[in-house]
N, C-alpha and C positions, 0 to 999 in steps of 0.2 A: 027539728034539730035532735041530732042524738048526744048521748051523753057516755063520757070515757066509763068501759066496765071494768077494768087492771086487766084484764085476762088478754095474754098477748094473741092477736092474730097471725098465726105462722104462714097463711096462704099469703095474705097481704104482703107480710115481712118477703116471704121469696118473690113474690112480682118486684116488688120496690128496688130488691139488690139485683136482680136479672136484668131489669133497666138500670143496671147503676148510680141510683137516685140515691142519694144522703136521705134522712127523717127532714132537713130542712127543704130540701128541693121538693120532696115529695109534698111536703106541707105548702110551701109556695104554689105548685102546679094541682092542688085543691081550692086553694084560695083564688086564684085564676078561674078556674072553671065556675067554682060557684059566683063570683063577678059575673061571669059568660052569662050566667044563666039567670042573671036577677037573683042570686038567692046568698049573698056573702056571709061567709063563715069564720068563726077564728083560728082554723087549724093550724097548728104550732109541730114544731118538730119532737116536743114531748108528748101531744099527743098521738100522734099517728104510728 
């Protein structure tokens, strides 16, 4: 598990709006994945 550093990611931030994904969708479709993968996480829309 990694842990939040404050320092924004600007590559992440431009993939997320070029799929026109909200912080919350983006967060939901982490949360799915790691389900997918056996490995569930709490990603939240103020994290990511």
């Amino acid at each position: 598990m990694t842990t939040p550093s404050g320092v924004p990611n600007d590559t992440l931030r431009a993939v997320r709006i070029s799929l026109r994904m909200s912080q919350d969708d983006l967060a939901r479709a982490i949360r799915r994945a790691g389900d997918a993968a056996n490995e569930p996480n709490e990603a939240s829309k103020r994290l990511v």
